[in-house]
N, C-alpha and C positions, 0 to 999 in steps of 0.2 A: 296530501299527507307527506312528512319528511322525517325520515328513518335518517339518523345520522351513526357510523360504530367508529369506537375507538380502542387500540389496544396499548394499556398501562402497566410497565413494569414496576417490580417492585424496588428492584436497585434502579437511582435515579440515574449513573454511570452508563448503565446497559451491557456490562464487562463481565463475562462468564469465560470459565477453563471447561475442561471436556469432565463431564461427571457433576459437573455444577446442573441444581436444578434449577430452571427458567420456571419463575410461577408471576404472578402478575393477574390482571381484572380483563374481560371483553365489557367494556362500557357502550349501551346502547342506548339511546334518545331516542323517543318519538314523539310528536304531537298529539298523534291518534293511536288507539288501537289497532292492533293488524296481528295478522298470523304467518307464521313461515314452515315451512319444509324441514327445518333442521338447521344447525349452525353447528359448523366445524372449525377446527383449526390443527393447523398445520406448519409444522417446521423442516424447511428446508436449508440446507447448504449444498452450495457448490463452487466449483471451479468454471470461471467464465474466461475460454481464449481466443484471441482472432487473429487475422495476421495483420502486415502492415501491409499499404497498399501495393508496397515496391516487392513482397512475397510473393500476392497472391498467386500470381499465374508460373512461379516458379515453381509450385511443390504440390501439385494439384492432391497426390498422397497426402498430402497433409488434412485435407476436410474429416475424413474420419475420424484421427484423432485428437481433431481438433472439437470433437463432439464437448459438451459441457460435461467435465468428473463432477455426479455428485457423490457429494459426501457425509450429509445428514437427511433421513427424508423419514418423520414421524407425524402421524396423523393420531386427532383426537375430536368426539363428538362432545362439543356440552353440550346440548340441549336437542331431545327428539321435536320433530313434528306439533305444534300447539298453537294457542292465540295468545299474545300479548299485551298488557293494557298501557294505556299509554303512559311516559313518563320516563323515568330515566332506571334501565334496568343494569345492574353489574354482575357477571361470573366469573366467578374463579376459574383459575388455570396453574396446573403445572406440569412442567415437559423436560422429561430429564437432557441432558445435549450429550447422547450418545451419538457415534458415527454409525455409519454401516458395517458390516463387519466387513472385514478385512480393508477397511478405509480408514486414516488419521484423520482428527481435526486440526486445519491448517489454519494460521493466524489472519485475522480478517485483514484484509490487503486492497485498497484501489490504484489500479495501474492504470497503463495505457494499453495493453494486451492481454494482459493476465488481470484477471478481476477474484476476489478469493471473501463472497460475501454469505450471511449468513440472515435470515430473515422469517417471521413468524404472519401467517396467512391466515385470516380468518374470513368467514363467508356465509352468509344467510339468507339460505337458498326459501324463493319466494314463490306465488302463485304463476300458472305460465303466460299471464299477460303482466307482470309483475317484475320489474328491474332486479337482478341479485342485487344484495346489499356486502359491500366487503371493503375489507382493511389490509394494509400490510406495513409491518415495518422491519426496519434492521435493527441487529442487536449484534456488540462488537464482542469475539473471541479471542483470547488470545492464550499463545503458546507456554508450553509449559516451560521453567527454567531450567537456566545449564549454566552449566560452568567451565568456562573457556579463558585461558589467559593465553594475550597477545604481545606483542614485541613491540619495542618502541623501534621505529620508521625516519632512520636518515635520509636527508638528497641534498645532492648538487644541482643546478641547475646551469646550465652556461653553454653557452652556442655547441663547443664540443658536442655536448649530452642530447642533444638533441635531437629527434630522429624525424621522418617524411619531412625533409628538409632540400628543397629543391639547390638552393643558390646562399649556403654559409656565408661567404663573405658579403651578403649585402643585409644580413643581420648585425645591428648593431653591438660592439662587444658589451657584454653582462655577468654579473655571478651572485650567484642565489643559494644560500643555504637553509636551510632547517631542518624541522622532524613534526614527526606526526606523534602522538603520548600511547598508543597502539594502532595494530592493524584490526586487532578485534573488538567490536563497540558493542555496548549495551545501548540497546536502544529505546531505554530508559536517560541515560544520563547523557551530558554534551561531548560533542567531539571537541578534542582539544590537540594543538599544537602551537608551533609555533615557525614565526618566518623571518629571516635576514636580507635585507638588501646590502650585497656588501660591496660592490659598484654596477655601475651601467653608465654607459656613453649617452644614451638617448633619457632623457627627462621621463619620470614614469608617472603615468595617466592615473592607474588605478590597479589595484589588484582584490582580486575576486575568489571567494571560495565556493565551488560549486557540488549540489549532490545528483549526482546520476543515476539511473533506476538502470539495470541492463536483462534485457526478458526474453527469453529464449523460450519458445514455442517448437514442438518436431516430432519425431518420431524414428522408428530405424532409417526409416528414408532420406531422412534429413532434418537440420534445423535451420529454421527462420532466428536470427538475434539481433535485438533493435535495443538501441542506447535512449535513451530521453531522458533530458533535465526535471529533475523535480524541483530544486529549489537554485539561485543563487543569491550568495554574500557579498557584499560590498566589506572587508575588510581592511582596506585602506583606501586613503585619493588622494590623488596629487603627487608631488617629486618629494617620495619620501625620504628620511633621513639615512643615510649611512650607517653600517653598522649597531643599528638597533631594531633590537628584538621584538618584533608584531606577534601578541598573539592569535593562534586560530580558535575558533570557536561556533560551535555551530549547533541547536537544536534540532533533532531529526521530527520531523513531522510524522502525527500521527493520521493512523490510515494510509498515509501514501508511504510509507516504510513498514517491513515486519523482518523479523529474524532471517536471514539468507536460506534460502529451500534451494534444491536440486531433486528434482522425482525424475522419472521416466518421461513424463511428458513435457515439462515444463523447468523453467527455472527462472528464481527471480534473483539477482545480485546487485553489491550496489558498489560505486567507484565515488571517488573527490576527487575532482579536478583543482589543482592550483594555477591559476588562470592571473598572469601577469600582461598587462596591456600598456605597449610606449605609448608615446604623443604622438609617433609616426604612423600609430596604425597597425603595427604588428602584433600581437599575439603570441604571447606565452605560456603553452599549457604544461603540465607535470598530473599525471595521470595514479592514481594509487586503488588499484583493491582495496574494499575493507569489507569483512564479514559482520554481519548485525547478529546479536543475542539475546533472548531475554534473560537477565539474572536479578 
């Protein structure tokens, strides 16, 4: 016999705010008849943290609260105890997405440390020589809007400006101007700036726009913060022109970006690197905060 479950939303998106009600079908297939125990279902959220591996043994304090925050946990029965006929059966469902009390709901986020997922569980508890039958999927949240205005973002760039710089003089001379169009992004719409090659000695290879995730895990005892790349841009290659204006441009990815959070336990933030590379082999970074928004 083969019992197959599937769970069907009704937004095809799968995009809910907090107070949005989740309703949707449990679609069950089977070839034969059979009976079960009961079929529930259940919506969880939580905050999933770990360290990196160059933490672990540093902050041993840290496993505590490094426990998973949950943040949504509702349970519902559809169906008691019965026999089923074979064929394809569908139940309705709906689950309002309240948190727990005195817990927010945090926008759905996949990192490298910090994991911020939300998910609906269902399971049809069977006889006891009898496999459970069960489903889960995720369904994406997200945060409510704000309204935040940011500053447009000058720089220079040039051997001077530069800092963890062992031996100046054997950087070739350079100078780099532009701007960023804010420090504060919607993380709906594109980053944008722009960038000047206004000379360099050395032939330039390529220049790169990079987004970085920065996630801090801890507690009063301490915190663990790890940098990793999420995406990079190829926006220029080769020995670009003199005194003309490149624009930047970047799409922030979804799921692996959400609005900038800082709680007590955790924190997620994101940085652009402007990432100019010679033909010698050097490396030129320019490093910028930027806070994400939803508006």
């Amino acid at each position: 016999m083969s019992i197959t479950m599937d769970i069907q939303l009704k937004r095809v998106d799968k995009i809910y705010r907090e107070g949005d009600m989740v309703s949707g079908v449990v679609v069950i297939d089977s070839n034969d008849s059979y009976s079960h125990q009961g079929i529930s279902l259940a919506m969880d959220g939580q905050v999933s943290l770990q360290l990196s591996a160059k933490s672990v043994g540093l902050f041993e304090a840290f496993y505590n609260s490094l426990k998973p925050i949950q943040l949504v946990s509702f349970g519902l029965e559809l169906a008691k105890p019965s026999k089923m006929a074979k064929g394809r059966i569908e139940i309705p469902f709906e689950i309002p997405l309240k948190p727990k009390p005195g817990q927010p709901t945090y926008e759905t986020y996949h990192g490298v440390f910090v994991n911020i997922q939300y998910v609906l569980k269902c399971e049809m508890k069977r006889g006891a020589f009898s496999k459970v039958v069960n489903k889960s999927i995720e369904f994406i949240v997200e945060a409510s809007k704000t309204t935040e205005q940011g500053k447009e973002v000058s720089f220079t760039i040039s051997p001077a400006s530069l800092e963890n710089l062992k031996d100046r003089a054997a950087v070739p001379d350079f100078s780099v101007e532009g701007k960023l169009h804010t420090s504060v992004c919607s993380i709906t719409k594109p980053f944008t700036g722009e960038i000047t090659l206004k000379m360099s000695e050395a032939p330039i290879k390529s220049i790169e726009l990079q987004l970085v995730r920065v996630e801090t895990c801890g507690c009063l005892e301490g915190y663990a913060k790890d940098a990793t790349e999420i995406q990079n841009i190829q926006i220029a290659e080769g020995d670009v022109c003199r005194n003309l204006s490149i624009p930047l441009y970047m799409i922030f990815p979804r799921l692996f970006t959400c609005p900038t959070l800082a709680t007590d336990n955790f924190k997620v933030e994101f940085e652009v690197n402007v990432v100019i590379v010679l033909v010698t082999g050097d490396l030129i970074t320019e490093n910028f905060p930027i806070k994400l928004i939803r508006n």
